[in-house]
KEKEDREN-704582 format. One record per residue (C-alpha): residue number from 1; x negated, y, z. Coordinates in Angstrom, 1 decimal. Example, Ala and Ser with C-alpha at 12.3 -4.5 7.8 and 13.67 -1.06 7.14 Angstrom:
! KEKEDREN-704582
    n       u       v       w
    1   -12.3    -4.5     7.8
    2   -13.7    -1.1     7.1
***
This chain:
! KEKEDREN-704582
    n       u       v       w
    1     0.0     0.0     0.0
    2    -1.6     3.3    -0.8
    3    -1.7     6.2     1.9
    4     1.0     7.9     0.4
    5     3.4     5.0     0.3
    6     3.1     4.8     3.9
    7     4.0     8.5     4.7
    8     6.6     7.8     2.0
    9     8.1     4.6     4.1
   10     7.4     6.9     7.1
   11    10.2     9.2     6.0
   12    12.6     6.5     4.7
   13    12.1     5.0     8.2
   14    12.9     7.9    10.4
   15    14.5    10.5     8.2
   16    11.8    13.0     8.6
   17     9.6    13.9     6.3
   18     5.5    13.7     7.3
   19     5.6    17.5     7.2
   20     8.2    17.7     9.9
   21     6.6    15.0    12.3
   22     3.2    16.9    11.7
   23     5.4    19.7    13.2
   24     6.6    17.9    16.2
   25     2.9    16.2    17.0
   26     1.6    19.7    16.6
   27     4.1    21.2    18.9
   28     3.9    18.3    21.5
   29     0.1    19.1    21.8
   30    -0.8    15.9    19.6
   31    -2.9    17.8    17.0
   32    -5.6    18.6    19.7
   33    -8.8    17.3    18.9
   34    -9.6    15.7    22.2
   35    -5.9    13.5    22.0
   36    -7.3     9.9    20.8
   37    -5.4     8.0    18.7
   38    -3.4     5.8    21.2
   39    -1.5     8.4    22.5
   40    -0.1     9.6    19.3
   41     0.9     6.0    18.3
   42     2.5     5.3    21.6
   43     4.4     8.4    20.6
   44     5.3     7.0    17.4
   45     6.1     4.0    18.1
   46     8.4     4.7    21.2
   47    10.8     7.5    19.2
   48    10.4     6.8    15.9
   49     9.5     2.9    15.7
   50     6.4     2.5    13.9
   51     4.1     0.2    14.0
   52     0.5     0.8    13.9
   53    -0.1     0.9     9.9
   54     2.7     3.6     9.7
   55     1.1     4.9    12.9
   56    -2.0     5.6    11.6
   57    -1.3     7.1     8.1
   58    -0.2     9.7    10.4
   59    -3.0     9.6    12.7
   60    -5.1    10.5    10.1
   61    -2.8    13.5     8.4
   62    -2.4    14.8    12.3
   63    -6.0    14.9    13.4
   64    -7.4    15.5     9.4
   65    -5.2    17.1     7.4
   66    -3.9    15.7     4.1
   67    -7.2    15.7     2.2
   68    -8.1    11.8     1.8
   69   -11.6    10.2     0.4
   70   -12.3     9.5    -3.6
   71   -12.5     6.3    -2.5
   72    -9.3     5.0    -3.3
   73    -8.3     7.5    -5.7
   74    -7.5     6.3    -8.7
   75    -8.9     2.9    -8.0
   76    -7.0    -0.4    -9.1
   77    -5.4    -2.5    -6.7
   78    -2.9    -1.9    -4.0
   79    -4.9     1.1    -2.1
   80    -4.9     3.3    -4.9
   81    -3.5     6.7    -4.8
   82    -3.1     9.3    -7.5
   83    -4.7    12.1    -5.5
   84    -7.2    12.8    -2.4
   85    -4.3    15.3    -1.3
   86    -1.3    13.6     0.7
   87     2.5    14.8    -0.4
   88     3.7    15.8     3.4
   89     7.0    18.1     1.9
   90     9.0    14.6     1.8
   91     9.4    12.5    -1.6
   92    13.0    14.9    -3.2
   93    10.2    17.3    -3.7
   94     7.3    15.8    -4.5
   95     5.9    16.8    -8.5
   96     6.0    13.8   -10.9
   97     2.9    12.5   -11.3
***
């Protein structure tokens, strides 16, 4: 699954898009840089119901920012994504690729 299939299933899954939860984890003091990684998926996973895949692919957006390593970009196979920039404004709005 590439990165921005997970914030994708994210947003089917709770109805929010990644956007909005960045929001909520910034206003609830998540986005701090010395908050470690646990306490944000607790979080997650105790109102929204995410596991620890979903979890993370916010994790990262959270405490990073949508910017994502080449690595993946563009590669073959099931981690590729299209761009090293993540979609957060939900998928209604999101530019055809």
């Amino acid at each position: 699954m590439s990165f921005q299939a997970y914030l994708d299933t994210i947003e089917d899954k709770t109805g929010l898009t990644p956007r909005q939860l960045l929001e909520i984890a910034q206003q609830k003091g998540f986005a701090d840089a010395s908050v470690k990684a646990g306490a944000i998926l607790d979080w997650l996973r105790e109102d929204y119901g995410l596991g620890r895949g979903h979890g993370m692919a916010l994790v990262h957006v959270i405490s990073k920012g949508p910017g994502i390593g080449m690595k993946h970009v563009g590669a073959t196979g099931a981690h590729s994504d299209e761009s090293d920039v993540l979609w957060l404004d939900g998928q209604a709005t999101k530019p055809a690729s």
